[in-house]
Z-matrix of the N, CA and C atoms (Angstrom, degrees):
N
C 1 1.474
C 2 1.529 1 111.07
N 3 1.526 2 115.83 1 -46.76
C 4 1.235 3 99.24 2 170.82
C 5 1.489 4 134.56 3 -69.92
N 6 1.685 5 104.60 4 -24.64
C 7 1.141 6 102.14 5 -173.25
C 8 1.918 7 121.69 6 -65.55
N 9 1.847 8 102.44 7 -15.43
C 10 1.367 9 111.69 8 -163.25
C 11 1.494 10 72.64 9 -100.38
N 12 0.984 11 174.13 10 -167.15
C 13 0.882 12 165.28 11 -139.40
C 14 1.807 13 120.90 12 37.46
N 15 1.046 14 101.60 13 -56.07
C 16 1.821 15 122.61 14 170.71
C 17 1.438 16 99.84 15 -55.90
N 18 1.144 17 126.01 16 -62.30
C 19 1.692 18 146.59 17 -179.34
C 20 0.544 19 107.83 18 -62.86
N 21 1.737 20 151.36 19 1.49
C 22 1.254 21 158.35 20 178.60
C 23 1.248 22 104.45 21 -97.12
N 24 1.545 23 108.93 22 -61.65
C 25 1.432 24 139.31 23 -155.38
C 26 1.820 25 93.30 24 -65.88
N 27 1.408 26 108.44 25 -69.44
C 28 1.781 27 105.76 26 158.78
C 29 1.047 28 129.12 27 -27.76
N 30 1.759 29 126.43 28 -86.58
C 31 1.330 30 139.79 29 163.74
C 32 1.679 31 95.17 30 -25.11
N 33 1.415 32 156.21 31 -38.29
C 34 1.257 33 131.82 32 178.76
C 35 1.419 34 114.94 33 -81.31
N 36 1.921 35 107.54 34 -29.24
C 37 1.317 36 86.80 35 -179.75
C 38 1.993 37 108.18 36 -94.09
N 39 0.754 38 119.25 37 25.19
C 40 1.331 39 103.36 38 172.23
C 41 1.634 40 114.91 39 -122.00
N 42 1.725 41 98.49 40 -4.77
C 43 1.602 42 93.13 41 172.06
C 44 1.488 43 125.37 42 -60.76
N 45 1.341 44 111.77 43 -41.11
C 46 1.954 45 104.23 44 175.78
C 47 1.481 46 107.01 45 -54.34
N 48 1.627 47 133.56 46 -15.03
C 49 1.138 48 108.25 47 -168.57
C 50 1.325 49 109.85 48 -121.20
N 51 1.373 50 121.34 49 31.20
C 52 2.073 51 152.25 50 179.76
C 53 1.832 52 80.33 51 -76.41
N 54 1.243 53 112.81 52 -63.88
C 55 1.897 54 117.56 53 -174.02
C 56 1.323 55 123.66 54 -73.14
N 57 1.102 56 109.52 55 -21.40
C 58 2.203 57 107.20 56 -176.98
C 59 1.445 58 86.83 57 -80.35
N 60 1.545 59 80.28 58 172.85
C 61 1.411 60 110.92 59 -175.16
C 62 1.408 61 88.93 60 -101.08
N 63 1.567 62 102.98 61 154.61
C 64 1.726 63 120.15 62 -170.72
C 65 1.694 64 98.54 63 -71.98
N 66 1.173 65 126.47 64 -37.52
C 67 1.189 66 123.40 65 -166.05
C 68 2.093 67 101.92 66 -58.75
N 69 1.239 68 94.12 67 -39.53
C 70 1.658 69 100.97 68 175.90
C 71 1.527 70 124.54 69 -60.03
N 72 1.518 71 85.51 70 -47.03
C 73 1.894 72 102.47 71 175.54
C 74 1.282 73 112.83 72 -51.35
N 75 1.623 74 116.35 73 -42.02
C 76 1.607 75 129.33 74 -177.80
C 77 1.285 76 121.93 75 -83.08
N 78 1.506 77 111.05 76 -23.51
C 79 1.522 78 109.62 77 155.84
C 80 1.666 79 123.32 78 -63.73
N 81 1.119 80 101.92 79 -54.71
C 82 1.425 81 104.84 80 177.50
C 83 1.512 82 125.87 81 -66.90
N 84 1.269 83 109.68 82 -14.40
C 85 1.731 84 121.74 83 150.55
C 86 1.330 85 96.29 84 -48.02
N 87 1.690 86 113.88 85 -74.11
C 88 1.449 87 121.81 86 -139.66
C 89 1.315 88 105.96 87 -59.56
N 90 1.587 89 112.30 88 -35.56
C 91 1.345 90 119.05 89 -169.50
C 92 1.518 91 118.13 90 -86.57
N 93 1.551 92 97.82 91 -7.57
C 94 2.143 93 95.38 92 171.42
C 95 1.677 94 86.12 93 -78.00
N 96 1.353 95 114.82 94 -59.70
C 97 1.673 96 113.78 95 -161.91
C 98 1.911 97 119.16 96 -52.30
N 99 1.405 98 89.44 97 -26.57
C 100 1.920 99 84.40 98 164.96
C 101 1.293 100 111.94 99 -85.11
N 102 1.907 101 115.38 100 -8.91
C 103 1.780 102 110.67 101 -168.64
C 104 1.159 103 92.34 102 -77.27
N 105 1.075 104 113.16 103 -28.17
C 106 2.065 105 112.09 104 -153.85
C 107 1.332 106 91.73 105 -84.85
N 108 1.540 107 134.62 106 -51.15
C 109 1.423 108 132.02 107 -167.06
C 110 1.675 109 98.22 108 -49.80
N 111 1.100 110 106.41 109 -55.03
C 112 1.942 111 126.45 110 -146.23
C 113 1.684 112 95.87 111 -70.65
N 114 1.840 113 114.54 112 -26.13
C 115 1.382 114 106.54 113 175.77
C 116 1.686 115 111.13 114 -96.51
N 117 1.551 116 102.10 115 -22.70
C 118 1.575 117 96.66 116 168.37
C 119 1.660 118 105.06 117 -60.45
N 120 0.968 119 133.40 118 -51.96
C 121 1.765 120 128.36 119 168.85
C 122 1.232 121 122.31 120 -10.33
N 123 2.002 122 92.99 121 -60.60
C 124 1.093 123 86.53 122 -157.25
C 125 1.801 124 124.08 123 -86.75
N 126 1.686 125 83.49 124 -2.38
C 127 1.694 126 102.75 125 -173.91
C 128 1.817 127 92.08 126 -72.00
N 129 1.193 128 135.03 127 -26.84
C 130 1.100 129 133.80 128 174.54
C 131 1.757 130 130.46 129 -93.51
N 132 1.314 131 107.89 130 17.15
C 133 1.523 132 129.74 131 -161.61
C 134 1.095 133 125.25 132 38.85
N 135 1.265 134 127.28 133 38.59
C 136 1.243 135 148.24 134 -152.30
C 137 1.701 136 113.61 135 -86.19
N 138 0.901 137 159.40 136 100.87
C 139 1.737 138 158.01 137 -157.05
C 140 1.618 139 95.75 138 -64.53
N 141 1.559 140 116.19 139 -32.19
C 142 1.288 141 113.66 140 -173.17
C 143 1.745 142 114.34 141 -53.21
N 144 1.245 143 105.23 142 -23.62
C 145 1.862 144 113.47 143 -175.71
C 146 1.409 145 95.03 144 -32.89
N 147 1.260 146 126.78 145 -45.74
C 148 1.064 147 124.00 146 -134.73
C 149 1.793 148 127.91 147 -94.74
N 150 1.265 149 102.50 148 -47.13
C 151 1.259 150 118.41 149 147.46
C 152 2.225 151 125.93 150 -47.63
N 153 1.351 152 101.55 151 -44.14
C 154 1.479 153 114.71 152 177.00
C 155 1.643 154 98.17 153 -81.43
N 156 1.100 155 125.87 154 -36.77
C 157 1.275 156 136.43 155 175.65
C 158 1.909 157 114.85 156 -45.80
N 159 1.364 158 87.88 157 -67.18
C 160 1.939 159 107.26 158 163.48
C 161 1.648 160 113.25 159 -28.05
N 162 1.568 161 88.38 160 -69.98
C 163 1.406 162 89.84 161 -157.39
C 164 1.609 163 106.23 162 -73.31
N 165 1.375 164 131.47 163 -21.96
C 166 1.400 165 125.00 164 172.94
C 167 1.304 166 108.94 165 -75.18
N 168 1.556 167 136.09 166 -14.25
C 169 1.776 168 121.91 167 177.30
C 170 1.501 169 99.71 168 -108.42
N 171 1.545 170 141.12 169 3.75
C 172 1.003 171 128.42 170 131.57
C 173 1.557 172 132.34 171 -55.51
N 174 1.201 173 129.96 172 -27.84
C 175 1.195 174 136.70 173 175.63
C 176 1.408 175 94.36 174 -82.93
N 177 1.152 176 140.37 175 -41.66
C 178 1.533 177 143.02 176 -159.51
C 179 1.552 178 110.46 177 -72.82
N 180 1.677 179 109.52 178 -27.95
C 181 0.807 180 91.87 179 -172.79
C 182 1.651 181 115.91 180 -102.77
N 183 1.055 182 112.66 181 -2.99
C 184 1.408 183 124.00 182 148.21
C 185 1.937 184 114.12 183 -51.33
N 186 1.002 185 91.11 184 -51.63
C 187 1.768 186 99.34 185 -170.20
C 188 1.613 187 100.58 186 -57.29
N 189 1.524 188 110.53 187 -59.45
C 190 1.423 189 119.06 188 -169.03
C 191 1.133 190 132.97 189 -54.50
N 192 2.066 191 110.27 190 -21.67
C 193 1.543 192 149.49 191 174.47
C 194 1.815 193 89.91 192 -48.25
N 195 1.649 194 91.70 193 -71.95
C 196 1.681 195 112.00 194 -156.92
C 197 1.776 196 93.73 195 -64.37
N 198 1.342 197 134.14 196 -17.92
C 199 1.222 198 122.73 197 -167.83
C 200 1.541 199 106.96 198 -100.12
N 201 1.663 200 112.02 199 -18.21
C 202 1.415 201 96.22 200 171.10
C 203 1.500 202 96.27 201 94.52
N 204 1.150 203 132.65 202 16.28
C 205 1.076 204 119.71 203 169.31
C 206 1.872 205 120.93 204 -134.38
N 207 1.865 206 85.51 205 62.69
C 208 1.534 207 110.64 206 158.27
C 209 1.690 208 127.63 207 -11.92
N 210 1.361 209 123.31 208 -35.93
C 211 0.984 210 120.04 209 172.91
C 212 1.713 211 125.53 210 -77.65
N 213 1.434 212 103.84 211 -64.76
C 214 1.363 213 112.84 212 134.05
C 215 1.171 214 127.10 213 16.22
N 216 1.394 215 100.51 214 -94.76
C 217 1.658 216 128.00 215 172.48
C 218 1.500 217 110.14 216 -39.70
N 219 1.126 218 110.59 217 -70.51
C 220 1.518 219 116.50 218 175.55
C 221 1.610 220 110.91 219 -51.36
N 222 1.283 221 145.52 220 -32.69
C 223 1.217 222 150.66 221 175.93
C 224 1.415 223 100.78 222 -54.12
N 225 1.670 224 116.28 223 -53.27
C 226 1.542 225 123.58 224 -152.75
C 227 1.551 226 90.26 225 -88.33
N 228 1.330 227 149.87 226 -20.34
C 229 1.269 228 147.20 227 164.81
C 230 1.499 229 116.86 228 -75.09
N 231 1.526 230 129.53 229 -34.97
C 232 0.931 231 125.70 230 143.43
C 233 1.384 232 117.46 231 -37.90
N 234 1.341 233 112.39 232 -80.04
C 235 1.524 234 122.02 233 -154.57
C 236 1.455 235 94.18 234 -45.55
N 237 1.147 236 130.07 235 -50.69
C 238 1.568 237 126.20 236 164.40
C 239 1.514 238 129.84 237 2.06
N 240 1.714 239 71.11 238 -85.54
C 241 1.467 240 89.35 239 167.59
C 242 1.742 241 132.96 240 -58.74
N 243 1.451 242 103.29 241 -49.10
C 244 1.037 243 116.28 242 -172.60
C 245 2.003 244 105.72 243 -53.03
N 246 1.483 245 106.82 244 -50.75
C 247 1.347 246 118.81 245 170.73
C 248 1.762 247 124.59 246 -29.89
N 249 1.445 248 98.88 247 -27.00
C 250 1.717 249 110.32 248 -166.86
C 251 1.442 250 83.66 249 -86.04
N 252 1.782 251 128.55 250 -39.28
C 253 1.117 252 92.81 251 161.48
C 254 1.599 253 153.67 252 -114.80
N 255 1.361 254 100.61 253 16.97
C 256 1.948 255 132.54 254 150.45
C 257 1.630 256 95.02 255 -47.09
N 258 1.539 257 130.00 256 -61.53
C 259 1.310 258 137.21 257 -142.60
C 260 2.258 259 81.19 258 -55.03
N 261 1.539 260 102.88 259 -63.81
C 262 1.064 261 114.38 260 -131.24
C 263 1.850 262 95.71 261 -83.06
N 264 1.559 263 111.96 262 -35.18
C 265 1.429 264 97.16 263 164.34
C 266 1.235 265 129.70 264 -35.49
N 267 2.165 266 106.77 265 -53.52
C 268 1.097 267 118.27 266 -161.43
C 269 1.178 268 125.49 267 -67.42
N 270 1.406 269 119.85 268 -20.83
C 271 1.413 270 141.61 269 -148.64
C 272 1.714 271 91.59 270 -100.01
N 273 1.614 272 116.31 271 -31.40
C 274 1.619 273 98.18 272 -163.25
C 275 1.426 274 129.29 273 -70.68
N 276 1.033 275 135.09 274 151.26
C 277 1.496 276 134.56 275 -141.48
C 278 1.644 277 120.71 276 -157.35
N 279 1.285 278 128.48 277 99.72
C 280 1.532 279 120.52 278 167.97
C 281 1.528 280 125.91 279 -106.14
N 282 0.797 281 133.32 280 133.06
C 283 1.676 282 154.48 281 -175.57
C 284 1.459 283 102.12 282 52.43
N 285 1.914 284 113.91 283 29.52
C 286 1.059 285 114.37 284 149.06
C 287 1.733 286 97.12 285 105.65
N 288 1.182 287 103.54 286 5.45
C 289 1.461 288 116.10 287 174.78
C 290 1.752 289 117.59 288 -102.22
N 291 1.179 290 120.85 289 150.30
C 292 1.501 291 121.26 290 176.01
C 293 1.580 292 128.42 291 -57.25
N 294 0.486 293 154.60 292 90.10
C 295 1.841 294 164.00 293 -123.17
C 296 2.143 295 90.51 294 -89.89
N 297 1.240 296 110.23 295 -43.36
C 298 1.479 297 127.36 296 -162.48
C 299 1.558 298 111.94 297 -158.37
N 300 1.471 299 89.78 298 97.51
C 301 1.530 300 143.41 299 -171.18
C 302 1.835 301 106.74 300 -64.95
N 303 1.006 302 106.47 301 171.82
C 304 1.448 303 98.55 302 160.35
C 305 1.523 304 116.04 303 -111.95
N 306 1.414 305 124.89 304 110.21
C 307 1.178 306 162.85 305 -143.91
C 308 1.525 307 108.57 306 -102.31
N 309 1.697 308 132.89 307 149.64
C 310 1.181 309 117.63 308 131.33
C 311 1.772 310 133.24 309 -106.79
N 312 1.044 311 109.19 310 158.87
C 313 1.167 312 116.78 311 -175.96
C 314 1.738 313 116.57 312 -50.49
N 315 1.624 314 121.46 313 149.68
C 316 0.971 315 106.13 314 172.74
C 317 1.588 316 90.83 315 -153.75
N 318 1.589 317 97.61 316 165.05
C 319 1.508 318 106.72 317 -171.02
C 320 1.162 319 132.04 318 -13.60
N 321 1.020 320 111.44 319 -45.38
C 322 2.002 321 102.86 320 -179.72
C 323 1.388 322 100.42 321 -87.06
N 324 1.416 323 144.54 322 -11.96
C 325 1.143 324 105.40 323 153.11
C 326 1.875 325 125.24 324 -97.68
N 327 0.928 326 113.27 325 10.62
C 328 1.049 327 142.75 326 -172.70
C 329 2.701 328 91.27 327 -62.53
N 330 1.503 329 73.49 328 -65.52
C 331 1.531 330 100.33 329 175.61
C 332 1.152 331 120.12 330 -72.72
N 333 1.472 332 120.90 331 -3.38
C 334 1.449 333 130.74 332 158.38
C 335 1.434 334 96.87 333 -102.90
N 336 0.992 335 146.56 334 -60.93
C 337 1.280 336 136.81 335 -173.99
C 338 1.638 337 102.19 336 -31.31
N 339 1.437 338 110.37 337 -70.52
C 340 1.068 339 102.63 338 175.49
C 341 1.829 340 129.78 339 -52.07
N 342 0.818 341 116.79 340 -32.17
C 343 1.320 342 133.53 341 173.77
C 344 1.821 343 119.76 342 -49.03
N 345 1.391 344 97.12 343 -29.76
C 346 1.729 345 118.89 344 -155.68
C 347 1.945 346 92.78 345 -95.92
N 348 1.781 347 90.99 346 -56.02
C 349 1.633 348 101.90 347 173.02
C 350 1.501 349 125.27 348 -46.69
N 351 1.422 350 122.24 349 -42.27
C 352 1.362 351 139.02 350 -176.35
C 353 1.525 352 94.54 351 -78.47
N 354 1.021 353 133.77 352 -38.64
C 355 2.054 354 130.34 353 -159.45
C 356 2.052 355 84.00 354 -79.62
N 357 1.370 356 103.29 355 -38.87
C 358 1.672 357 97.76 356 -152.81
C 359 1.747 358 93.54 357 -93.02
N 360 1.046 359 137.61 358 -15.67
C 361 1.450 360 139.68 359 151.13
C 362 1.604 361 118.65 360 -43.70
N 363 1.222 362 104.40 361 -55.44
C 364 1.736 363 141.71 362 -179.46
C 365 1.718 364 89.45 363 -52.59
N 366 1.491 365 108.42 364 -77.03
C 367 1.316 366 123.09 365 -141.40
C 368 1.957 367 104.74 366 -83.11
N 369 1.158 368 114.95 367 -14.73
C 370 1.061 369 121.64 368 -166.42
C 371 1.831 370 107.18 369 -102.88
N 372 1.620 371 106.78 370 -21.52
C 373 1.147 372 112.49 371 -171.81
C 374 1.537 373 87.92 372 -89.71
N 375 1.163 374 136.89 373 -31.30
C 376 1.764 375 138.63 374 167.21
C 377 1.596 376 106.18 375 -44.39
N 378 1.129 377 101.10 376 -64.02
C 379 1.611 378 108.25 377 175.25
C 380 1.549 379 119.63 378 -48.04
N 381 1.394 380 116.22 379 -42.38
C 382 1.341 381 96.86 380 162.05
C 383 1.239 382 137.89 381 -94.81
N 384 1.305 383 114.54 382 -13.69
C 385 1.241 384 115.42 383 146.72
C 386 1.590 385 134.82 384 -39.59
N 387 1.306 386 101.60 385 -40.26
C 388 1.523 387 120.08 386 -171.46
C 389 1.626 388 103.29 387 -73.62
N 390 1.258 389 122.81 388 -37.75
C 391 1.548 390 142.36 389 -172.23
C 392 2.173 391 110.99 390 -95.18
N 393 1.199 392 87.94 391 -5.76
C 394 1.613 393 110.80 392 166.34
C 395 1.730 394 92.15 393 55.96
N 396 1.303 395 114.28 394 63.36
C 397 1.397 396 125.60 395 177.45
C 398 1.363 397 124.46 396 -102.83
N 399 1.454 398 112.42 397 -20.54
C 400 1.045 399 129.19 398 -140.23
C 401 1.550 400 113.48 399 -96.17
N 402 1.723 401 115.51 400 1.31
C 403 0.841 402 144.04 401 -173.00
C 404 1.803 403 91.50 402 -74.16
N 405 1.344 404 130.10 403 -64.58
C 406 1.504 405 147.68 404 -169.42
C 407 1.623 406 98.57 405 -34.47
N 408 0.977 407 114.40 406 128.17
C 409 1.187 408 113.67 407 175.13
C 410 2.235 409 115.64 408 -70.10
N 411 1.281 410 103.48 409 1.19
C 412 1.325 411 102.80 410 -140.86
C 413 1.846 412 81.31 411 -118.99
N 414 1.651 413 119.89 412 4.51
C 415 1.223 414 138.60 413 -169.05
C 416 1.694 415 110.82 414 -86.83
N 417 1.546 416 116.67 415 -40.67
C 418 1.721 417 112.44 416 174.98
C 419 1.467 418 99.70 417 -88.12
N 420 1.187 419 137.62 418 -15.96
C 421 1.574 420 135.21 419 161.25
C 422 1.421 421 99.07 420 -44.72
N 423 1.042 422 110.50 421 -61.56
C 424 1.726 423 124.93 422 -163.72
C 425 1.303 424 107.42 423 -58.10
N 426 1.084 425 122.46 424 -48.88
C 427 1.415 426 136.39 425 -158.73
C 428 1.845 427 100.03 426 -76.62
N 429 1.287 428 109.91 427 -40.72
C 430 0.898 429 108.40 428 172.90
C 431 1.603 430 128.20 429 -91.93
N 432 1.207 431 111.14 430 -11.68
C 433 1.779 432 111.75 431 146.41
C 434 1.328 433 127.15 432 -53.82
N 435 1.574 434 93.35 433 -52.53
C 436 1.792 435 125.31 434 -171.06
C 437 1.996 436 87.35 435 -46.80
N 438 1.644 437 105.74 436 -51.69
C 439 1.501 438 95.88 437 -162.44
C 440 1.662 439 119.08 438 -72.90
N 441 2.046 440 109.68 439 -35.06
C 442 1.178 441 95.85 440 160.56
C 443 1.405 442 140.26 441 -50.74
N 444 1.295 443 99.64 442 -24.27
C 445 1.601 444 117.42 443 -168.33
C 446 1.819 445 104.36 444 -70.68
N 447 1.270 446 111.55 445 -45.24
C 448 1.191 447 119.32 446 169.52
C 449 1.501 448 125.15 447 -44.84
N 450 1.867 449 109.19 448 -54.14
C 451 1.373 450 93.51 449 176.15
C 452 1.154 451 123.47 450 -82.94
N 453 1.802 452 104.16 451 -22.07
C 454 1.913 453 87.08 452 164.66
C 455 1.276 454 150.97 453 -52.79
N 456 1.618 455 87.28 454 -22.57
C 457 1.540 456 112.97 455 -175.01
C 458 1.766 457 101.06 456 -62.96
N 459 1.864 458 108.06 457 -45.31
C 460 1.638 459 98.72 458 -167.31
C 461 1.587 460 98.39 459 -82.97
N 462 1.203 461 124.25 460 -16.54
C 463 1.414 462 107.53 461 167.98
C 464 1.561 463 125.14 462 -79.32
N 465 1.020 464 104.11 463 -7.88
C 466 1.660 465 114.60 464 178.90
C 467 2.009 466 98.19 465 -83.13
N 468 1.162 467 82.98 466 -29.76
C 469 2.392 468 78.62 467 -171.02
C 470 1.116 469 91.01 468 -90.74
N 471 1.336 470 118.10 469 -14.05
C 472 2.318 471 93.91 470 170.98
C 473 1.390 472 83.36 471 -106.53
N 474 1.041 473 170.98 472 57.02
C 475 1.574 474 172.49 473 128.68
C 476 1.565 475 121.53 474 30.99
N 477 1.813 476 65.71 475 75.52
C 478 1.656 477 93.97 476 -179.98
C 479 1.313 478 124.79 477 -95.52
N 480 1.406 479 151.24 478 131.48
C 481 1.432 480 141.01 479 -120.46
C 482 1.519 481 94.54 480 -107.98
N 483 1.536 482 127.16 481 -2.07
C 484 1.500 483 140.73 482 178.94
C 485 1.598 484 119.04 483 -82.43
N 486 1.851 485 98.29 484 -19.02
C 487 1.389 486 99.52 485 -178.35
C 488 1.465 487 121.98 486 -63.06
N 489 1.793 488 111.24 487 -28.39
C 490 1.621 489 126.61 488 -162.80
C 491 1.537 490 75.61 489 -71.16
N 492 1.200 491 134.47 490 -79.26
C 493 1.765 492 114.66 491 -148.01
C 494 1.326 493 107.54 492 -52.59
N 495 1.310 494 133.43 493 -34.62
C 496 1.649 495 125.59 494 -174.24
C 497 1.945 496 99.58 495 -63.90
N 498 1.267 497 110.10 496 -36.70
C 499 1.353 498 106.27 497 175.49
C 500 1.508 499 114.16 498 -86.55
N 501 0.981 500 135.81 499 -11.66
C 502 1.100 501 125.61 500 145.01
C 503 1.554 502 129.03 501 -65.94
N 504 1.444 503 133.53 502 -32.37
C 505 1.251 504 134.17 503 152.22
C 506 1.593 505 114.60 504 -40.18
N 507 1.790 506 95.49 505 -67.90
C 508 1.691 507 90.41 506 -159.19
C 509 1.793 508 98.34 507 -63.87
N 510 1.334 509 130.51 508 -67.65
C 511 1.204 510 128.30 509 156.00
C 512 2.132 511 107.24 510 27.35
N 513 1.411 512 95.93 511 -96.28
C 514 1.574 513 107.72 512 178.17
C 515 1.439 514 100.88 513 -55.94
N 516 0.999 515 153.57 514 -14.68
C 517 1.437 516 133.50 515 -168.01
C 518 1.987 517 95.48 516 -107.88
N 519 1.190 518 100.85 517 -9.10
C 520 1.644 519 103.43 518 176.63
C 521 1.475 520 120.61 519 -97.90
N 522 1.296 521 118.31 520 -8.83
C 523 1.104 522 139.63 521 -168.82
C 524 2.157 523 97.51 522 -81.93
N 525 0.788 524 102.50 523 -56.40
C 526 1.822 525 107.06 524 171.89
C 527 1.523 526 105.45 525 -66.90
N 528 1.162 527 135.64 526 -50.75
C 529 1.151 528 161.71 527 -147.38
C 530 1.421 529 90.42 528 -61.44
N 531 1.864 530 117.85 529 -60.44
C 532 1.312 531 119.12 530 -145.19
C 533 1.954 532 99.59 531 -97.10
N 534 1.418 533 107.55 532 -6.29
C 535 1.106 534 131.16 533 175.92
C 536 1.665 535 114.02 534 -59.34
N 537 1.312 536 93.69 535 -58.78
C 538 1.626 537 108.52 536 171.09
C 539 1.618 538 109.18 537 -77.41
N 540 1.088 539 109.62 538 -4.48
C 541 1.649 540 91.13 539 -173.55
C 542 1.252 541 96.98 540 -106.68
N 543 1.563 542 119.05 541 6.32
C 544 1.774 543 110.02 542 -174.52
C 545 1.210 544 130.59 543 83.00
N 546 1.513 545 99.17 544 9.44
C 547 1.495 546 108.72 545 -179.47
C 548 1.643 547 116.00 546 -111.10
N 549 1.286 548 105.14 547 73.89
C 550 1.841 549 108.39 548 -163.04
C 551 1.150 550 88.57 549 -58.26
N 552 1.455 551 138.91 550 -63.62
C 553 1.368 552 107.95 551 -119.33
C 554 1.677 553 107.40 552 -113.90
N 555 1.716 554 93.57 553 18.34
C 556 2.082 555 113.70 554 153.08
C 557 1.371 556 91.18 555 -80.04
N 558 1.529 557 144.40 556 -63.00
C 559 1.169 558 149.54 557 -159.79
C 560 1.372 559 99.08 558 -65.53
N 561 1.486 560 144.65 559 -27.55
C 562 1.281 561 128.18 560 134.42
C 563 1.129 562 130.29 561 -17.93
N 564 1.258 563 103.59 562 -84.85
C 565 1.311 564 143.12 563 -162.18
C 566 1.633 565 96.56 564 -56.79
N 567 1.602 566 124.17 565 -52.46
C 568 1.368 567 109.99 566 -167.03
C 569 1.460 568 110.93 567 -69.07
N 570 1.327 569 121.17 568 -6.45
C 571 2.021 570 150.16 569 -152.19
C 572 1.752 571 71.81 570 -82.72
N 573 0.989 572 102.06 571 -78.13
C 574 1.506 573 132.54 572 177.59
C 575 1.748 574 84.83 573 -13.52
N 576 1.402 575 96.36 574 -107.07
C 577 1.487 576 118.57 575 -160.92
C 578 1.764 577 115.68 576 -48.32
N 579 1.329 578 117.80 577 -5.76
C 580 1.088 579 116.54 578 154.15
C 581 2.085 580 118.14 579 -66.87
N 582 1.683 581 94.75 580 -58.05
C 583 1.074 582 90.57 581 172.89
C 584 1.878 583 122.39 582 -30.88
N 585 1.396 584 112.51 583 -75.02
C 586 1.238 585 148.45 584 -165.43
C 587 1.746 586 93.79 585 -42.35
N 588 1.512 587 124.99 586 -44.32
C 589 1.053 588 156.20 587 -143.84
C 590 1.459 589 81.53 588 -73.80
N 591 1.398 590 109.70 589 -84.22
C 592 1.556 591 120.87 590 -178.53
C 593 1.057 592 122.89 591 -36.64
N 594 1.505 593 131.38 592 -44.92
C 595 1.273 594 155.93 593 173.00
C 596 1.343 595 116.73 594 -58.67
N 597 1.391 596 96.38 595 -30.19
C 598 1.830 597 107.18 596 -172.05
C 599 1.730 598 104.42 597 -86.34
N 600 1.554 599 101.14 598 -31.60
C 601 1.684 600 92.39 599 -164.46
C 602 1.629 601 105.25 600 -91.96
N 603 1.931 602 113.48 601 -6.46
C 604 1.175 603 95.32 602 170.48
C 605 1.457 604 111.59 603 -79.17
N 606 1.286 605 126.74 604 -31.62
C 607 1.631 606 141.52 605 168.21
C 608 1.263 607 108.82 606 -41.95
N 609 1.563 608 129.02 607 -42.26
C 610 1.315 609 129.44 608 -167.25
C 611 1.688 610 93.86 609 -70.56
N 612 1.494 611 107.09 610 -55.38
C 613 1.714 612 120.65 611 -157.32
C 614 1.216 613 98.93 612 -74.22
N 615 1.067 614 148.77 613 -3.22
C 616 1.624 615 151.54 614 143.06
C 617 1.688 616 109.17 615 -47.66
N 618 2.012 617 93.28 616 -61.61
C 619 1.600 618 83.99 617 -167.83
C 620 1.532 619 120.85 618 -62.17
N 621 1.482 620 99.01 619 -30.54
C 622 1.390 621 107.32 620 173.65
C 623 1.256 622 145.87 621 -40.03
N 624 1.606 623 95.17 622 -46.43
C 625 1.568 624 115.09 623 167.00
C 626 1.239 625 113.49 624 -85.85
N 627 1.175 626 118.43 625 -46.06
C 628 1.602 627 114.58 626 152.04
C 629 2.051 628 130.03 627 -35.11
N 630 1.355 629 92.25 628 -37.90
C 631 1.716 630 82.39 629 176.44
C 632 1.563 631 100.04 630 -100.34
N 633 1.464 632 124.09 631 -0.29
C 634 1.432 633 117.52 632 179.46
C 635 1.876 634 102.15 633 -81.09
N 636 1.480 635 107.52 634 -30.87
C 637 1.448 636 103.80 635 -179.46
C 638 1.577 637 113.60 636 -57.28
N 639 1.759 638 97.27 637 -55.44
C 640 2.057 639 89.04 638 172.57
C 641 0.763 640 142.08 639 -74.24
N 642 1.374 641 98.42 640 0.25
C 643 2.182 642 105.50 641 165.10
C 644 1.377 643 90.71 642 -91.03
């Protein structure tokens, strides 16, 4: 019973990819294996996130085009962008010391967070509308990942220790998400990055209290 059961569970996840072309199948390998590197980074505060980061939501966002999942897409072109400027906060440095620490959030960004979430709710539900998507039932899920994903992203480039729980939310709500869209082995991968997620923000909240003791 279990084993026909097991064979089930397979045979579903490998049917969306019986029809792609291999060149697709191997991108979306390449691009879970730079997601996982680029979030192990960041669970370790590592500047490297960022660069490994690039090159896995460039491929993603090719993938996400062909999957129909517009919101998505726009997240991994952001994060792009946004990364050029994560790369350059993270990296700045005087007498060999960190310029921008890992921090928590406090009221005013608290009110931008919110601020960023509501514009990318707004702006993302336009987008599918505009692309006549919006019909999918699996489309205000998105929209509303697409928006957590957004503010974590700007709290992650000022490296703020609040970003891991927003990625831990959207994370689990992407994990079904990528299931239905035929994309097992992102729906891995996000299984994955939830884990890592948790792991990362107790690692962060260590260093935190840890560099709050020597100041």
């Amino acid at each position: 019973m279990i084993g026909v059961n097991m064979n089930q569970i397979f045979e579903y996840l490998i049917r969306p990819y019986q029809d792609l072309d291999v060149l697709e199948v191997i991108l979306e390998i390449l691009a879970v294996i730079l997601g996982l590197i680029s979030v192990y980074f960041a669970k370790k505060d590592k500047v490297i996130v960022y660069p490994t980061g690039m090159f896995s939501t460039a491929i993603f966002v090719y993938l996400l085009f062909n999957a129909g999942l517009l919101g998505d897409m726009l997240i991994n072109g952001y994060f792009f962008i946004i990364s050029i400027y994560g790369w350059y906060f993270w990296s700045q440095k005087k007498g060999g010391q960190i310029l921008n620490p890992i921090l928590k959030i406090n009221r005013k960004e608290i009110k931008l967070g919110i601020f960023l979430f509501t514009c990318s709710i707004i702006f993302v539900t336009i987008v599918y509308y505009l692309f006549g998507k919006w019909a999918d039932w699996s489309a205000p899920i998105d929209t509303f990942t697409t928006s957590v994903f957004f503010v974590a992203m700007w709290f992650m480039a000022r490296r703020k220790l609040e970003h891991w729980i927003l990625w831990i939310i959207g994370d689990l709500i992407s994990i079904p998400l990528y299931l239905y869209k035929g994309l097992a082995i992102t729906s891995i991968q996000y299984f994955i990055f939830t884990l890592i997620a948790i792991f990362g923000y107790i690692q962060w909240l260590k260093i935190f209290y840890k560099k709050k003791q020597i100041v």
